[in-house]
FIKOLZA-1660 file (N, C-alpha, C; in steps of 0.1 Angstrom, whole numbers, plus 5000, padded with zeros to 4 digits):
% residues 66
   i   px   py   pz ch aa at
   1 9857 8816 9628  A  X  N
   1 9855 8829 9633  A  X CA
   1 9841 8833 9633  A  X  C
   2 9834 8829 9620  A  X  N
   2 9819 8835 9621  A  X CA
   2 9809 8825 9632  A  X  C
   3 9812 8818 9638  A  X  N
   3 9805 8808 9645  A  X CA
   3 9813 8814 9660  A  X  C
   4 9821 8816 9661  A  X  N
   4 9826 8828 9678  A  X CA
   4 9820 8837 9680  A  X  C
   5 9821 8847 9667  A  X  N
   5 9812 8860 9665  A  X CA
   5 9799 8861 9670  A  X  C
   6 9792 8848 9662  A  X  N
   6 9777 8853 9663  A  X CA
   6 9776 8845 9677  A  X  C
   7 9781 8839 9685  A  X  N
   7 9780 8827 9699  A  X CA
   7 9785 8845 9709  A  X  C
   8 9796 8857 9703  A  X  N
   8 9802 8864 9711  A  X CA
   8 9785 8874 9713  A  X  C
   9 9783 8881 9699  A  X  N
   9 9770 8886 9701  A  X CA
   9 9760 8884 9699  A  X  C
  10 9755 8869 9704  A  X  N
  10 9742 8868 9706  A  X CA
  10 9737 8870 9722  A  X  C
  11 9740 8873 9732  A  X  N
  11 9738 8883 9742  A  X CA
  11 9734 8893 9735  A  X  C
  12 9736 8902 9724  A  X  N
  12 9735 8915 9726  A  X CA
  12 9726 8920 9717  A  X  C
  13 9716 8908 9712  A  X  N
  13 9709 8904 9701  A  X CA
  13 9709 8905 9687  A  X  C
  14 9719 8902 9684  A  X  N
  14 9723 8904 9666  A  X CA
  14 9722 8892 9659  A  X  C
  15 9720 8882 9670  A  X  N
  15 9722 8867 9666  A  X CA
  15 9716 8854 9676  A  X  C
  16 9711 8846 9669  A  X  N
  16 9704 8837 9682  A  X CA
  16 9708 8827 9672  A  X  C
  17 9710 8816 9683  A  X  N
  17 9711 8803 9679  A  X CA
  17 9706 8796 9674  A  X  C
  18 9701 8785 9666  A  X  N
  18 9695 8782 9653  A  X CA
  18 9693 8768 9658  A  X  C
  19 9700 8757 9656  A  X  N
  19 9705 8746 9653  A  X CA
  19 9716 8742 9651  A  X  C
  20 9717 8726 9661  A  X  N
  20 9732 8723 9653  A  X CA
  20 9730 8713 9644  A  X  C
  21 9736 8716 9630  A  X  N
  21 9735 8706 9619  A  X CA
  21 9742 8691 9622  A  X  C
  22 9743 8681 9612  A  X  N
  22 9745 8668 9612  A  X CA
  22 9760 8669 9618  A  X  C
  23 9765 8673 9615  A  X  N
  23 9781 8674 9618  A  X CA
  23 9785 8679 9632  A  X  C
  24 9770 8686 9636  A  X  N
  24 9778 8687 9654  A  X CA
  24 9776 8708 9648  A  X  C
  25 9780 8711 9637  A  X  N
  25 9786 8723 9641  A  X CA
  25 9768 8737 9642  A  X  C
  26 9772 8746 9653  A  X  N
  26 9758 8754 9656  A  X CA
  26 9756 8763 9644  A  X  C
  27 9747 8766 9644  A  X  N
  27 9744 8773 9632  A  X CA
  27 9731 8789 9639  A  X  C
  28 9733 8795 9635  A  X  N
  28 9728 8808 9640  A  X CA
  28 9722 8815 9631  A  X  C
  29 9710 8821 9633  A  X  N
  29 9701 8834 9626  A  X CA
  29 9708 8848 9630  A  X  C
  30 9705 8855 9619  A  X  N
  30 9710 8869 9625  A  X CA
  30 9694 8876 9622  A  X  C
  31 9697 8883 9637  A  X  N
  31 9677 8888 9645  A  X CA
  31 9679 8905 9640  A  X  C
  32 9694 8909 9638  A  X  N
  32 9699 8923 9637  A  X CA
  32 9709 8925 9630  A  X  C
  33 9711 8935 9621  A  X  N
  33 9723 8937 9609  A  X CA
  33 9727 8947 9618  A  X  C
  34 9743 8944 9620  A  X  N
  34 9749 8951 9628  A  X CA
  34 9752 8964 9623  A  X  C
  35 9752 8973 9630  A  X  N
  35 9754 8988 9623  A  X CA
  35 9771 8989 9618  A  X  C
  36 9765 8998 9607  A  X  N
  36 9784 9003 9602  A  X CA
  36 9790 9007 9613  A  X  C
  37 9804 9000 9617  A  X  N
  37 9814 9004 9623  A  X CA
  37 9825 9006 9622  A  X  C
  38 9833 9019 9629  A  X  N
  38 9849 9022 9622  A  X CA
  38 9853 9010 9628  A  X  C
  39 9869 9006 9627  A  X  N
  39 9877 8998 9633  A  X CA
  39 9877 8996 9648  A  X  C
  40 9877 9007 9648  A  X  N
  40 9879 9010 9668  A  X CA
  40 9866 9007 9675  A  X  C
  41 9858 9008 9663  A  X  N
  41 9840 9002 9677  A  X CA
  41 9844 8992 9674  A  X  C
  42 9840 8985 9664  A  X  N
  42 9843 8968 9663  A  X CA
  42 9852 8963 9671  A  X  C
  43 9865 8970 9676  A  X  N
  43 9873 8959 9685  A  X CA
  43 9867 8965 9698  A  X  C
  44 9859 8979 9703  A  X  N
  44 9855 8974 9714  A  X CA
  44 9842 8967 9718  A  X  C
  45 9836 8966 9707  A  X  N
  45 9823 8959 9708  A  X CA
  45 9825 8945 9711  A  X  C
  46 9840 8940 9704  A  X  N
  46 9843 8924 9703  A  X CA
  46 9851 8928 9717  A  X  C
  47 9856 8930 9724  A  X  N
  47 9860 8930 9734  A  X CA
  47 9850 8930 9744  A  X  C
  48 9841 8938 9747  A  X  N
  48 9830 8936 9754  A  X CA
  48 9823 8925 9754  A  X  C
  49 9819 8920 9742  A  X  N
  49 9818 8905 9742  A  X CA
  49 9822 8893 9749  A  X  C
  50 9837 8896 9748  A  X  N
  50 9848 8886 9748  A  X CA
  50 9843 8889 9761  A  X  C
  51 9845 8895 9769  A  X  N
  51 9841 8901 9785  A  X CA
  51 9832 8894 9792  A  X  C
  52 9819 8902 9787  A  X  N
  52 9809 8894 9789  A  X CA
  52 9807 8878 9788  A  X  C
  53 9810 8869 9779  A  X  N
  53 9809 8855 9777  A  X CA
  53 9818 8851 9790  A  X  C
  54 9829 8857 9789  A  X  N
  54 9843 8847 9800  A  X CA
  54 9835 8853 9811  A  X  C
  55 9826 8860 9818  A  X  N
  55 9821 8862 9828  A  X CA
  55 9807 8851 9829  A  X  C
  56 9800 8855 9816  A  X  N
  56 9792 8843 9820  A  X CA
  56 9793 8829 9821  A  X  C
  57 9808 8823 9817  A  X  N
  57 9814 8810 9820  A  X CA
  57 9820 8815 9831  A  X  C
  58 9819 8822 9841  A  X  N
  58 9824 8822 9853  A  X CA
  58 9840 8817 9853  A  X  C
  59 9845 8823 9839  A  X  N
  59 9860 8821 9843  A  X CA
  59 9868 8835 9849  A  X  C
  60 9861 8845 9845  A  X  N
  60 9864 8858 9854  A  X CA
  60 9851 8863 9855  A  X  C
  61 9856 8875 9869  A  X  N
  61 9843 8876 9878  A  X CA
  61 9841 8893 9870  A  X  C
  62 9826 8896 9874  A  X  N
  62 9829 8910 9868  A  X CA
  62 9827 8921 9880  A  X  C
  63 9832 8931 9876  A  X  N
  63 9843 8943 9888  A  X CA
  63 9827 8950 9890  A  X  C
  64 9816 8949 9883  A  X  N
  64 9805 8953 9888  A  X CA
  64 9800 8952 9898  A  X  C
  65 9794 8960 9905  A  X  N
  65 9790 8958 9921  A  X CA
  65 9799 8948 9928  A  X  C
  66 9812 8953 9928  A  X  N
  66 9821 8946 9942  A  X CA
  66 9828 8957 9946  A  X  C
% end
């Protein structure tokens, strides 16, 4: 889960990519401590995420300017 997270918000700069260690797996800096959030921002923050990434893998398109 913490290797989704920081791959979901590093678009949004809370996190950039680092290296991948001996074993293959990525490893990530965090650029920004994410602000305290109630429940309800955190799942739409992670949802926007989720959003944004499947758009940038062009598995769905975004409803923006169409």
């Amino acid at each position: 889960m913490h290797i989704a997270i920081c791959r979901l918000l590093e678009p949004f700069g809370y996190y950039a990519f680092d290296y991948f260690d001996e074993e293959g797996w990525p490893h990530y800096k965090v650029l920004e401590k994410l602000p305290p959030l109630k429940a309800g921002e955190q799942s739409v923050l992670m949802k926007e995420a989720v959003v944004q990434y499947f758009v940038e893998k062009e598995v769905i398109q975004s409803s923006v300017n169409q």
